[in-house]
N, C-alpha and C positions, 0 to 999 in steps of 0.2 A: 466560478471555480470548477467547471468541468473542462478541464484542458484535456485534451486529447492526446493520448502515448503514440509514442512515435514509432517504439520499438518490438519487437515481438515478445518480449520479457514485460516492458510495463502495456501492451495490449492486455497480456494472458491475465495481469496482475487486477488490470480492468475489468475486461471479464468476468472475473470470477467474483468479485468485490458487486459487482453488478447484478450478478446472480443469485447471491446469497445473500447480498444486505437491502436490496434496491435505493442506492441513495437517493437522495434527494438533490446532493451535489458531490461532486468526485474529483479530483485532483491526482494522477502519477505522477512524480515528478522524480525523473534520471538524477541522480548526483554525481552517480558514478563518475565525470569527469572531475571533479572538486576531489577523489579519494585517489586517480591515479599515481600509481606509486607507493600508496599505502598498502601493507597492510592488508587481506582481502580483494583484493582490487583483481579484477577478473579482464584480461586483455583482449576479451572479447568485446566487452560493456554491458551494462545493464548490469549491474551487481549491488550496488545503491539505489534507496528510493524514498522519497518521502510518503505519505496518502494522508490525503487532507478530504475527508469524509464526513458528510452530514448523511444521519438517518435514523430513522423512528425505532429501528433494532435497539439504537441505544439507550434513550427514555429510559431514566430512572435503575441505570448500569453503571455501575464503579469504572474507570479508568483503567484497572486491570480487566475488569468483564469487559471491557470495548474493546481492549488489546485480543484478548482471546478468541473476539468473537473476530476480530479480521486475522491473526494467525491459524483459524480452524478453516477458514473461507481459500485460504490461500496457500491449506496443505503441505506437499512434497516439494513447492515451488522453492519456498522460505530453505528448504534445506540444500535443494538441487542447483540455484540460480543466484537467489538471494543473500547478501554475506550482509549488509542492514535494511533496516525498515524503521524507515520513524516515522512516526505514526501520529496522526493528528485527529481525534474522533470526537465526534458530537452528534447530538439530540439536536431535530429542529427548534427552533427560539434561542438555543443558546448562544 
């Protein structure tokens, strides 16, 4: 599950998720072509994303404490860049 982003939005998204959480596996994954047309949909791309994240930050953290902890990591982006984020967070073992 470390797939590599392709783009300058899910790099930064990397990045940063990288910096402040150190996964242990890490996942960007664009949707933004599935929302074309919708709704949010940024003609540039890169506006959808999933993050499929394993890391020890999360141990023993609520579902909302993981969401927070990857919306604090990824800032002004979420507002700037970002129109969804779903988010897929885990403890190792889980």
């Amino acid at each position: 599950m470390n797939e590599i982003p392709t783009g300058p939005v899910a790099h930064e998204i990397d990045a940063r998720l990288r910096a402040a959480l150190h996964p242990e596996r890490l996942a960007v994954i664009d949707d933004s072509a599935k929302h074309r047309g919708h709704s949010g949909h940024d003609p540039r791309g890169e506006s959808h994303f999933t993050v499929e994240i394993v890391a020890e930050a999360f141990a023993g953290a609520s579902r909302v404490q993981r969401h927070r902890l990857v919306n604090q990591a990824l800032g002004e982006l979420l507002a700037e860049r970002v129109h969804a984020l779903a988010i897929k967070a885990a403890a190792p073992g889980e």
